[in-house]
C-alpha positions as CSV (number, residue, x, y, z in Angstrom):
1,X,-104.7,-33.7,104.7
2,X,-108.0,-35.0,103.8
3,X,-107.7,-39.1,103.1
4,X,-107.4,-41.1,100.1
5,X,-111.3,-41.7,100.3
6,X,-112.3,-38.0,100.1
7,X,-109.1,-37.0,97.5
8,X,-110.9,-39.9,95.5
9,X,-114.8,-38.4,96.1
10,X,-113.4,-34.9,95.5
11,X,-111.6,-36.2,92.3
12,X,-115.3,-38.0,91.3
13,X,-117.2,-34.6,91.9
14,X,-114.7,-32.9,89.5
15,X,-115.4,-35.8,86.7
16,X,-119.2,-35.5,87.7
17,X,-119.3,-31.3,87.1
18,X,-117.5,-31.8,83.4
19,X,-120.0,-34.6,82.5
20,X,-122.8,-32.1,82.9
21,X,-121.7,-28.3,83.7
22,X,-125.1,-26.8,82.0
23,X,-127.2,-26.6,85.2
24,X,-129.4,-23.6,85.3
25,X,-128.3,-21.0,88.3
26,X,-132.4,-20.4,89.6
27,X,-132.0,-16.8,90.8
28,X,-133.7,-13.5,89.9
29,X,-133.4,-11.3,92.0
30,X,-135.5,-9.0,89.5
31,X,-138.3,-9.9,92.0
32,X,-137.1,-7.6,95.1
33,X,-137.8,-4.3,92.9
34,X,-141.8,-5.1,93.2
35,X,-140.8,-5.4,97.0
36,X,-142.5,-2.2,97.9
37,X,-142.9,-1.8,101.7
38,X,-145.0,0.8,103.8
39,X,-143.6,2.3,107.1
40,X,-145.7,0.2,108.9
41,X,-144.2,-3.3,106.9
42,X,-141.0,-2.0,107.1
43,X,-141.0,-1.9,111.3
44,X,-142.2,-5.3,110.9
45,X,-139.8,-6.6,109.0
46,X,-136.9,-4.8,111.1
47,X,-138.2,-6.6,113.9
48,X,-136.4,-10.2,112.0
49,X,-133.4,-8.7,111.7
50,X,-133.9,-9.4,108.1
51,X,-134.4,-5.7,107.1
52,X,-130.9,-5.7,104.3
53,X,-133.0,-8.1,102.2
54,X,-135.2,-4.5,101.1
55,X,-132.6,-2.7,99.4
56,X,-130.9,-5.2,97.6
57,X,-132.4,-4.9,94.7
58,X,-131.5,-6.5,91.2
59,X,-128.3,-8.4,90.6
60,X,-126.3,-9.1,87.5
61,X,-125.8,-13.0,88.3
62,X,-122.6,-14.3,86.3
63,X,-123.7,-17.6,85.5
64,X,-120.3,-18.1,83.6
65,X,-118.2,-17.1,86.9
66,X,-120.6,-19.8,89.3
67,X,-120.1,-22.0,87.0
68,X,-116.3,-22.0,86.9
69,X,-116.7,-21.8,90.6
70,X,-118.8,-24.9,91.2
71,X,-116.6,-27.1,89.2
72,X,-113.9,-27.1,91.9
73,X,-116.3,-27.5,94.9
74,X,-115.8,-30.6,96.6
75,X,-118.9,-31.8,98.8
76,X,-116.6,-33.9,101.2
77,X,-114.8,-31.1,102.9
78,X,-117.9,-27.9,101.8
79,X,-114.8,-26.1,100.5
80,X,-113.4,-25.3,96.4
81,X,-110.3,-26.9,96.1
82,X,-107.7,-24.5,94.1
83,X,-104.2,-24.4,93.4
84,X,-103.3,-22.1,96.0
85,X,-105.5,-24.1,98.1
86,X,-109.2,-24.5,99.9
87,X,-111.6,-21.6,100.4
88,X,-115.2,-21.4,101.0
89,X,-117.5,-19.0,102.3
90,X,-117.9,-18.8,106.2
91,X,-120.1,-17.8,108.5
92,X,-118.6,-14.5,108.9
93,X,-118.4,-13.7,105.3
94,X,-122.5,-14.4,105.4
95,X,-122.7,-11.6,108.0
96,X,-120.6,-9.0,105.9
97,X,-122.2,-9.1,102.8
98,X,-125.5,-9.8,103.7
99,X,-125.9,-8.4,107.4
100,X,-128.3,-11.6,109.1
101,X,-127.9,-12.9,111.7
102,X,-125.5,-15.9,111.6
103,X,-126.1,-16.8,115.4
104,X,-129.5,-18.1,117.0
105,X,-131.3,-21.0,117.2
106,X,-131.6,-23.4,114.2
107,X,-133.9,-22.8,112.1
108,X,-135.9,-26.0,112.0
109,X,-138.9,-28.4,112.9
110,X,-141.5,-30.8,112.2
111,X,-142.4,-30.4,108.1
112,X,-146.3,-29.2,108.7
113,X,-148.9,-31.4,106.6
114,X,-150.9,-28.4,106.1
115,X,-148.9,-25.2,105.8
116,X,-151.3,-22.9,105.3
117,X,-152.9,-23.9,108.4
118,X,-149.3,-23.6,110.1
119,X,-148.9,-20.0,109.0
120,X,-151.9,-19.1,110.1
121,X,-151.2,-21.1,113.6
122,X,-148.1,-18.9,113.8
123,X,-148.5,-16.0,112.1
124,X,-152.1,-15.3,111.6
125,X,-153.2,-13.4,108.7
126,X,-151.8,-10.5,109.0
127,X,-148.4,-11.1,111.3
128,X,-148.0,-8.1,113.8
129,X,-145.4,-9.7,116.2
130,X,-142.6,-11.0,114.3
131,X,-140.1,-10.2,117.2
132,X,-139.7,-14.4,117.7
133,X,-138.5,-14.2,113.6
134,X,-135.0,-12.7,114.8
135,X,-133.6,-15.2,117.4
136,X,-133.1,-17.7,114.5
137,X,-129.6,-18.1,113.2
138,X,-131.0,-17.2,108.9
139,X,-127.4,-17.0,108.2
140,X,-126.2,-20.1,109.4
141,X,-129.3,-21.4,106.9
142,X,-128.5,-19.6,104.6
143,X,-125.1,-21.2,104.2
144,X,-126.2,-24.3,104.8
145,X,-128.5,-24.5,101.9
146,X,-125.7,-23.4,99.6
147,X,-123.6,-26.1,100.9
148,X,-126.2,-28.4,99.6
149,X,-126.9,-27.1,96.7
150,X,-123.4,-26.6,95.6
151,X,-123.2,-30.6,96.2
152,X,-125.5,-31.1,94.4
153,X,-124.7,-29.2,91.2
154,X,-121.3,-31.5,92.0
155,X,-124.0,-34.7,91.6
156,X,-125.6,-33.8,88.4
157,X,-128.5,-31.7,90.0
158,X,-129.8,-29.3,86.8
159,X,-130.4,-26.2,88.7
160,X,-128.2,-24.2,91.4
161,X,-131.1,-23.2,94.0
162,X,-128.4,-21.5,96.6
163,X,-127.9,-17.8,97.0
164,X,-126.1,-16.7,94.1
165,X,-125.8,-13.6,95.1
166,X,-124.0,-14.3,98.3
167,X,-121.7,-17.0,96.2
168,X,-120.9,-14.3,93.6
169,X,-120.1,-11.6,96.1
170,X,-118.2,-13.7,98.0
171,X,-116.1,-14.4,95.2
172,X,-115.8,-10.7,94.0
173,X,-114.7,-9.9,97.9
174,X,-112.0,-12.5,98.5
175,X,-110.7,-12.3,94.5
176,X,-111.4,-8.9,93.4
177,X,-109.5,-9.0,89.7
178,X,-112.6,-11.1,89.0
179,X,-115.0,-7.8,89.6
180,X,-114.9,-4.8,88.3
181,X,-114.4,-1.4,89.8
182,X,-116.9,-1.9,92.9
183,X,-119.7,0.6,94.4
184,X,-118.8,2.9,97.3
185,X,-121.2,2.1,100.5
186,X,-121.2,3.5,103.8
187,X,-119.5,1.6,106.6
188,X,-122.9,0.1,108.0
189,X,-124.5,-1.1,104.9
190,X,-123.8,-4.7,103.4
191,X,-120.9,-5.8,101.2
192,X,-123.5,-6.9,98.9
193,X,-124.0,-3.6,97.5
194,X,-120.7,-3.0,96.3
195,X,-121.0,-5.6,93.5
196,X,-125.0,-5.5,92.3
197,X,-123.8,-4.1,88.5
198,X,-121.2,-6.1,87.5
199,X,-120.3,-7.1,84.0
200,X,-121.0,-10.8,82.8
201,X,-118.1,-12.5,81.5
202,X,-117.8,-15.4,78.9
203,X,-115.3,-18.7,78.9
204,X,-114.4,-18.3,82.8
205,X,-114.4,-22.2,83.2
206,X,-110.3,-22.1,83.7
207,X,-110.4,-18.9,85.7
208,X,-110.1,-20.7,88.9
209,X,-106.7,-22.1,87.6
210,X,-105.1,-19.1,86.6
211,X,-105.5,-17.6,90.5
212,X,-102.5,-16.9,92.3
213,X,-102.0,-16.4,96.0
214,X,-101.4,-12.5,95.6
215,X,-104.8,-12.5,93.3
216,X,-106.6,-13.3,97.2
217,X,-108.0,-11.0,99.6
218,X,-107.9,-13.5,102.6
219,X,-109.5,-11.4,105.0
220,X,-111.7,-8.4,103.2
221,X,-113.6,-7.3,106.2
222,X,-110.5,-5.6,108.2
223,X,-111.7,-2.2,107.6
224,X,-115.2,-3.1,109.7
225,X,-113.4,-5.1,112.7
226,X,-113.7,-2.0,115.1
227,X,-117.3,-1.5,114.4
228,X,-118.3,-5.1,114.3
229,X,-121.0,-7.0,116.3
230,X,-119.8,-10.3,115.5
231,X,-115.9,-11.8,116.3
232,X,-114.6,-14.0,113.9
233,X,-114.2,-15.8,116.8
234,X,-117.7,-16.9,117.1
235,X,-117.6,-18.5,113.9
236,X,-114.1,-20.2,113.9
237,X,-115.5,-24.1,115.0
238,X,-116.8,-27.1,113.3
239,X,-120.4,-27.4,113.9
240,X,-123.2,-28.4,111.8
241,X,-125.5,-26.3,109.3
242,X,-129.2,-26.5,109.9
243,X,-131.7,-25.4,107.5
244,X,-134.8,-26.7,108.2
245,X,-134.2,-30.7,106.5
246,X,-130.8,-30.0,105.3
247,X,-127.8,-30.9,107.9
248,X,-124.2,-29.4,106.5
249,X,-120.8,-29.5,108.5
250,X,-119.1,-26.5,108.8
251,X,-115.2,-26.8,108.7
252,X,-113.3,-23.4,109.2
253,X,-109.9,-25.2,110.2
254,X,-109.8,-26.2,106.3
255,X,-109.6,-22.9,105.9
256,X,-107.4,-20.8,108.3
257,X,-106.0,-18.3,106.4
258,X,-109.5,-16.2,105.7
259,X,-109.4,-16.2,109.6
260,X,-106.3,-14.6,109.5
261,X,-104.2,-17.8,110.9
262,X,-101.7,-20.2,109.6
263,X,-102.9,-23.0,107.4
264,X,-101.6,-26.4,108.7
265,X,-102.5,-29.3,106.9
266,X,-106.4,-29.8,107.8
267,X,-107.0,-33.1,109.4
268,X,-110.0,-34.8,107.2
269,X,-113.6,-34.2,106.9
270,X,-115.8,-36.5,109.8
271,X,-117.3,-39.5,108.3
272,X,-120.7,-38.8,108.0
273,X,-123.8,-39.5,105.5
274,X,-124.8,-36.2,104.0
275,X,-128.7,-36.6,105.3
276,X,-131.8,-34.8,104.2
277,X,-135.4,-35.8,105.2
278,X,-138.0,-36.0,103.0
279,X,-141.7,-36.7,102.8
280,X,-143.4,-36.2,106.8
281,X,-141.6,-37.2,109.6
282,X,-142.3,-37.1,113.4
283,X,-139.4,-35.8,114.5
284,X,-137.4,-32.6,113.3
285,X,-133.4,-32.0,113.3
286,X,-133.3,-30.9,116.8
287,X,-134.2,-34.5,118.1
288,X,-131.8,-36.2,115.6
289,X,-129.1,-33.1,116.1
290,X,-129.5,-32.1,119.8
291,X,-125.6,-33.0,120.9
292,X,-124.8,-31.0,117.5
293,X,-126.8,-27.9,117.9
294,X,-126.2,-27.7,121.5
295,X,-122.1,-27.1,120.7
């Protein structure tokens, strides 16, 4: 049970999101049809593991159904507090619907002063080798930036800059009756394609109290477990978030039952300051995180 402290915060955050619930979700995904790739870019890009990203396409974005969503996150635990309880997306709901790689090394580092000069360090002008791209952990970024930008919508922030797409297919996975009838794919492609042509829907900002438990898909996935290269095992302990200056903890024992496991009451969230570095700084999240990232 989280403590009086973060039932207070999560209570603030709630207060906070009514005050000011007409933040702009900054997402268009309109931008990946002009994504037109030659054989020759597309080997490259297979080479990040980071290939899914091609086909995606547009996505009707529900602002109306984020929305409803964000005003029950609570930025002390990174989980939506509902009636039938605490859900959030994992790490292994990343790798479902979007297919990168949620395992790696951090992506992180020293902010460059000059980044043009640093891709060109890197990359040169015309990358051949990307093969160093796919030993980074993109998912475990990816998440972590929605963590932090779902906090802070919660703080009055007037754009949503996290994936929408992955928040909205997440929900549409784990609470279906929100969806409509979804897209038939092929066992290997993403989850994401199911629900790329959904409907919007207006005056969703009690949805979230109507659910039930038997409205809940806890574990979606099932159907893939025999053909899976990643256990939910591998993503079932706390651990930290990195994306690049962003820090997030990562709590999956708040929410046991979309491992498959019985929820006990969650002991509370670790006291820590929810850090992000700005400006240029000498050192990069690995020095400050090594015990962290290391586990």
């Amino acid at each position: 049970m989280a403590s009086n402290g973060a039932v207070y915060e999560a209570r603030s955050d709630r207060m906070n999101y009514k005050k000011k619930n007409n933040f702009r979700i900054n997402e268009s995904t309109k931008t990946l049809v002009k994504w037109e790739l030659d054989i020759r870019l597309v080997a490259l890009v297979e080479k990040t593991n980071l290939i899914s990203w091609k086909d995606i396409g547009v996505t009707h974005i529900d602002c109306s159904l984020l929305r409803a969503f964000i005003g029950k996150w609570c930025k002390v635990t990174n989980t939506a507090r509902l009636t039938i309880g605490e859900m959030t997306p994992m790490l292994y709901d990343l790798w479902h619907i979007l297919r990168i790689p949620v395992t790696g090394e951090p992506v992180t580092g020293i902010r460059p002063k000059d980044y043009m000069a640093f891709i060109m360090e890197y990359l040169g002008d015309c990358p051949n080798d990307l093969d160093e791209a796919r030993k980074y952990a993109w998912g475990a970024t990816t998440l972590a930036f929605l963590y932090r930008s779902l906090s802070k919508v919660v703080d009055e922030d007037t754009y949503f800059s996290g994936s929408a797409t992955l928040l909205q297919c997440w929900i549409y996975e784990h609470i279906p009756a929100l969806g409509s009838k979804p897209t038939t794919i092929t066992i290997e492609m993403p989850k994401v394609y199911k629900w790329k042509k959904q409907p919007r829907r207006k005056d969703l900002l009690t949805t979230f109290d109507d659910i039930s438990i038997n409205m809940v898909t806890w574990q979606p996935y099932e159907e893939y477990s025999l053909r899976d290269t990643l256990s939910k095992e591998n993503t079932l302990c706390r651990s930290h978030l990195i994306c690049f200056n962003i820090a997030e903890f990562y709590m999956p024992d708040r929410v046991l039952r979309q491992f498959g496991m019985m929820q006990a009451i969650p002991i509370g969230p670790l006291k820590w300051d929810r850090r992000v570095k700005v400006g240029l700084h000498p050192t990069s999240w690995i020095d400050e995180l090594s015990a962290e990232i290391s586990n």
